[in-house]
N, C-alpha and C positions, 0 to 999 in steps of 0.2 A: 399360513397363519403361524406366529411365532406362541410357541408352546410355552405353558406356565412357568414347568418345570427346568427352561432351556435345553431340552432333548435336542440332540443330535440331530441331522437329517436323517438318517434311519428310521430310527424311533417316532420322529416327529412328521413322515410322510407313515408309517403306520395308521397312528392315529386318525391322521389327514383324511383316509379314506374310510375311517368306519362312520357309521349314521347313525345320528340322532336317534336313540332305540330307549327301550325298558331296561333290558340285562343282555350284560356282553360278558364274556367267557373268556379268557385271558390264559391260554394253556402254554404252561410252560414261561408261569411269568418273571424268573430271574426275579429281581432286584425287585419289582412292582414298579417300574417309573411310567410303565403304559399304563398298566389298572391305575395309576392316582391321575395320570394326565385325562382320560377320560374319565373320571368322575368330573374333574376343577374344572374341564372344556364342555360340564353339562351335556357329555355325550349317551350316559349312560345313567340309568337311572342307579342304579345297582350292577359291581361287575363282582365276578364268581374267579378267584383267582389261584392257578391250582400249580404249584411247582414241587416235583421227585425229590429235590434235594433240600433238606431240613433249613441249612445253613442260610441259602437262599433266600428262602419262604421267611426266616426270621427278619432279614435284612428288607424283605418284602412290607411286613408289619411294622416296624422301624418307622419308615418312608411313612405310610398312611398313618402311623399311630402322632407323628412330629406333624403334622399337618392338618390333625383334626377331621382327618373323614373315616375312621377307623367303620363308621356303622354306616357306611356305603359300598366298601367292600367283605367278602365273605373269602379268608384264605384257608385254604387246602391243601394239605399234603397229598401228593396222589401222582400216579406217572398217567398224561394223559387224561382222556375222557374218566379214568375210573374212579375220578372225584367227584364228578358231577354225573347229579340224579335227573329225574325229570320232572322233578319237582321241582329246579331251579328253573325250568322256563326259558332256555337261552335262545333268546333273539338272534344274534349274532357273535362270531368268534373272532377272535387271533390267535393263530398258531407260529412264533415267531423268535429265531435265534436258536437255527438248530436245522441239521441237516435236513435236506430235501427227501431221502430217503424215511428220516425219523418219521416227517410230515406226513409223509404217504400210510406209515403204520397205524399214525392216531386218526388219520383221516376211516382208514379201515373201520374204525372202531365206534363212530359219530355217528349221534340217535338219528336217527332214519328220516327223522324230518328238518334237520339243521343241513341248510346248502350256504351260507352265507358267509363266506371266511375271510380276513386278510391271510394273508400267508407272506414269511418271509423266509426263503428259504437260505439257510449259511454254503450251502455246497448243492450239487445235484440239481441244480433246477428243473434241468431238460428231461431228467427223469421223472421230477411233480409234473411239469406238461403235459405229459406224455399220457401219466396218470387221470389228471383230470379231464382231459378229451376224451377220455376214454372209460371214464364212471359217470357220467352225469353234468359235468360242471362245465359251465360258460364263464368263461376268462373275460374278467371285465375292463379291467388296469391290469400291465405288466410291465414294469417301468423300473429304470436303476435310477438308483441315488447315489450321489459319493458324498465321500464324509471322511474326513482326513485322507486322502489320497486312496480311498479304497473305495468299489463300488458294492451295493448290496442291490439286489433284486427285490421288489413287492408285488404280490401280486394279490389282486381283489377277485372274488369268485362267487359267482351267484349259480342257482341250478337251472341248466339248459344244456340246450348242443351249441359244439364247435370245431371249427373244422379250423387246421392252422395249417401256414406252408412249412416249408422243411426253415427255412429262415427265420419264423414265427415261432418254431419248438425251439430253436436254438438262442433264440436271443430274445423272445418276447412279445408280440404283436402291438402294442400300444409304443414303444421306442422309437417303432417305425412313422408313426402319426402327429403325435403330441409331446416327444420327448425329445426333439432332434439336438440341441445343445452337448446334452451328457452322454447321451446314447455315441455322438460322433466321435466325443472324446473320445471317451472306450475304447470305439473300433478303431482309430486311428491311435491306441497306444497300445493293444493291442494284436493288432499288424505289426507294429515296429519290435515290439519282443520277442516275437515269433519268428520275422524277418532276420534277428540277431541272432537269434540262439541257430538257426538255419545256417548261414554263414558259418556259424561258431563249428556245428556237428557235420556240415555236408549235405545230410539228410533227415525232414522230419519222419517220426511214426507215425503213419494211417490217420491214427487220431487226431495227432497235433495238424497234418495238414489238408484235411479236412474243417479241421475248426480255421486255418488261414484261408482255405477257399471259401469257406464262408465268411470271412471276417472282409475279403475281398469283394465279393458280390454284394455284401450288407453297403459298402462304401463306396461301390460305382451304382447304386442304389441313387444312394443319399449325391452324389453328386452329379446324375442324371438329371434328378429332380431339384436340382438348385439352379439346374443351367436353363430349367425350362421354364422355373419362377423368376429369373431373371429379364427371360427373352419377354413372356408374357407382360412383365412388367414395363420395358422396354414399349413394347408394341401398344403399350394402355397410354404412355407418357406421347408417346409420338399421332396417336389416336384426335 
């Protein structure tokens, strides 16, 4: 769905996955261009929009004040959860545009009965996975987007169990399903910078070729399974 505001793909698959609720929570909201987008896309009844840095939070109020929905959302200064009460009621969150690790601190911190979060993480992902497999949370969407030649992660999180492969922590489990276009990009641009910089140095570090044995396995994955929607196809035609 093309967004009011013309949000970026980022921005604009956030939104994408939140639901039709009462009150959404919008932590860490930068600029406000998500809290206005779901108020105009009727997503939220009310969003509770809480950003650390003053400067922010003004350009936040700006945005919603130039557009006329100023008394649909509620802005807060506050790092995190420590803006919101529990008197605001929140249905559902976004915690978005900011480290993976940040993520995991505010998530620490989140009233006991809120499971229901977009998340976007800027860096770390594999360390939010890790996290929420391993507190309560069931990965519902984990999916990249790109947007000017860069890709961003989203992931949607409801409360339950899950179990993920080592492939699944590292890249995502829904890319492997439903996202096959972008996700392939990725790996296949990915492999080639790694493939480069290898040649360049000799040898990678642990890390780095660990992440190309995975970036290899994700890609004879994907290309396994093209060879056998092919054949299958083939053999439905000839049927």
């Amino acid at each position: 769905m093309a967004s009011i505001l013309n949000l970026g793909e980022r921005l604009e698959s956030i939104v994408d996955l939140c639901p039709t609720t009462k009150i959404i929570a919008d932590i860490g909201c930068d600029h406000g261009y998500v809290s206005c987008e779901l108020v105009l896309e009727n997503k939220a009844q009310r969003v509770v929009a809480t950003e650390k840095s003053a400067q922010c939070l003004n350009k936040a109020v700006s945005l919603a004040d130039s557009i006329n929905i100023m008394p649909f959302i509620s802005f807060r200064e506050g790092d995190g959860f420590d803006a919101i009460t529990k008197y605001d009621k929140i249905d559902f969150c976004v915690i978005a545009g900011m480290g993976g690790i940040e993520i995991i601190k505010i998530l620490q911190k989140k009233p006991s009965k809120l499971w229901d979060f977009v998340l976007q993480p800027m860096s770390d992902a594999i360390l939010l996975r890790q996290f929420l497999v391993s507190n309560g949370f069931k990965i519902v969407v984990d999916k990249l987007v790109k947007e000017n030649g860069k890709y961003y992660t989203v992931i949607k999180v409801t409360k339950g169990r899950c179990k993920l492969a080592d492939l699944e922590i590292y890249f995502g489990r829904t890319n492997f399903t439903d996202n096959y276009e972008v996700f392939y990009e990725y790996l296949t641009e990915r492999q080639k910078k790694l493939m480069d910089f290898k040649a360049e140095v000799g040898e990678l570090s642990s890390g780095l070729q660990q992440e190309l044995d995975f970036v290899n396995e994700a890609i004879s994955l994907f290309e396994t399974s093209t060879q056998q929607s092919d054949t299958n196809n083939d053999t439905k035609k000839g049927a």
